[in-house]
LUMBA-735974 format. One record per residue (C-alpha): x, y, z; residue in one letter. Coordinates in steps of 0.05 Angstrom, whole numbers. Layout:
! LUMBA-735974
ATOM     px     py     pz numi
ATOM      X      Y      Z    A
...
***
This chain:
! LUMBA-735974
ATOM     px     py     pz numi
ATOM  -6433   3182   -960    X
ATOM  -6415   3190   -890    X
ATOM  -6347   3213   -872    X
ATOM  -6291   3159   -862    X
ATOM  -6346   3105   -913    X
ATOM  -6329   3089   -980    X
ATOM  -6390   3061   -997    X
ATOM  -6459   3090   -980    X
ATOM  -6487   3071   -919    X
ATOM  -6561   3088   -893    X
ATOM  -6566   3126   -827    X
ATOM  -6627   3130   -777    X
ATOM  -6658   3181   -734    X
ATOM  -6680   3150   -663    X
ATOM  -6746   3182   -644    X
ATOM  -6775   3145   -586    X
ATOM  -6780   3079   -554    X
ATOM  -6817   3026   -595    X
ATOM  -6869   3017   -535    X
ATOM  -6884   3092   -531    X
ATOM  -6955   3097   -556    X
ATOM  -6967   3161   -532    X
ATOM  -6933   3200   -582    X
ATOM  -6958   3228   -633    X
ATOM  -6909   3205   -704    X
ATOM  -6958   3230   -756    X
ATOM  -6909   3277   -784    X
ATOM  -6865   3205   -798    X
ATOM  -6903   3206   -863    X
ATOM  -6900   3264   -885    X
ATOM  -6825   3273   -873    X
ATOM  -6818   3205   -920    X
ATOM  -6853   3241   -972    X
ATOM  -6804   3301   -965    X
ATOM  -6753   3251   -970    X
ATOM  -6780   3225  -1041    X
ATOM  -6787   3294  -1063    X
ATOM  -6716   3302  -1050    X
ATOM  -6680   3250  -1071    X
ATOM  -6725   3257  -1137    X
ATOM  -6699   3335  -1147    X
ATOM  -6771   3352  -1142    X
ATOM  -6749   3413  -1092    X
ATOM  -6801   3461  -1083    X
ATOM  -6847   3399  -1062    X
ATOM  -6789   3374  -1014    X
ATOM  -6784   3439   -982    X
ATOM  -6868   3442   -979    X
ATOM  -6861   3374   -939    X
ATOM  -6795   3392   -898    X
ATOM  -6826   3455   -872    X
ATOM  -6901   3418   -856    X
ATOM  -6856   3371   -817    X
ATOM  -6826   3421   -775    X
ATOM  -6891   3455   -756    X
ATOM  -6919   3387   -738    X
ATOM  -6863   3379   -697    X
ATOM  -6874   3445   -662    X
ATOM  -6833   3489   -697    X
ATOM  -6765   3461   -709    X
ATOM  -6736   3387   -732    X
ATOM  -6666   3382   -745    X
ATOM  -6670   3323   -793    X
ATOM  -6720   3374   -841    X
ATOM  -6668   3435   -828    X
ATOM  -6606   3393   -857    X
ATOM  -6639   3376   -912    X
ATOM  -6683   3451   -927    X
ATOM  -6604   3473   -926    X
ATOM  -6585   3418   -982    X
ATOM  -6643   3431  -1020    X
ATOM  -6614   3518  -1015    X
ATOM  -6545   3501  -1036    X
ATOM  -6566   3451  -1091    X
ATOM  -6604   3513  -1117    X
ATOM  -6551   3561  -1100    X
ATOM  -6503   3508  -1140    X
ATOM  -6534   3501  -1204    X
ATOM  -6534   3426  -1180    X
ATOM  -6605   3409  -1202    X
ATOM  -6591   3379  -1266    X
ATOM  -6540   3340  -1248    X
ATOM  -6587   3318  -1189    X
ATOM  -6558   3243  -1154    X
ATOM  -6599   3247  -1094    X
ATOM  -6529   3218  -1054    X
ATOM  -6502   3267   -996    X
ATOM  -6421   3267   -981    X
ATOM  -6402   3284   -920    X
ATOM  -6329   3315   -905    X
ATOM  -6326   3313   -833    X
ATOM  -6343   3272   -775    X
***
């Protein structure tokens, strides 16, 4: 949930202008994957994808970094089981 909703609401990550062909958004899929592995609790797979994602995208991606650190403190958290796949945010 993001801070101030209620209700869950999907955000997006702007990477480029529609018309910009000369980019190279390979690493689109594989971060989608990641995101299935995450929201699935499958974990060590997530983090697999999350960190081939940030190579392909030359080293860092902040998208893959947020969620590397959820996967660490559902871990951390004994979370796992209990496993929703839904994020809270607190803050703004």
């Amino acid at each position: 949930l993001l801070a101030g909703k209620s209700k869950s609401v999907i955000s997006h990550e702007l990477i480029c202008r529609a018309s910009d062909d000369s980019a190279d958004h390979a690493w689109i899929e594989v971060f989608e994957e990641a995101l299935q592995a995450f929201h699935g609790a499958e974990f060590d797979e997530a983090r697999i994808l999350f960190q081939r994602t940030e190579k392909a995208r030359g080293g860092f991606d902040g998208p893959s970094e947020f969620y590397l650190r959820r996967i660490e403190e559902a871990q951390a958290n004994g979370k796992v089981d209990s496993w929703t796949g839904v994020i809270s945010f607190a803050e703004k």
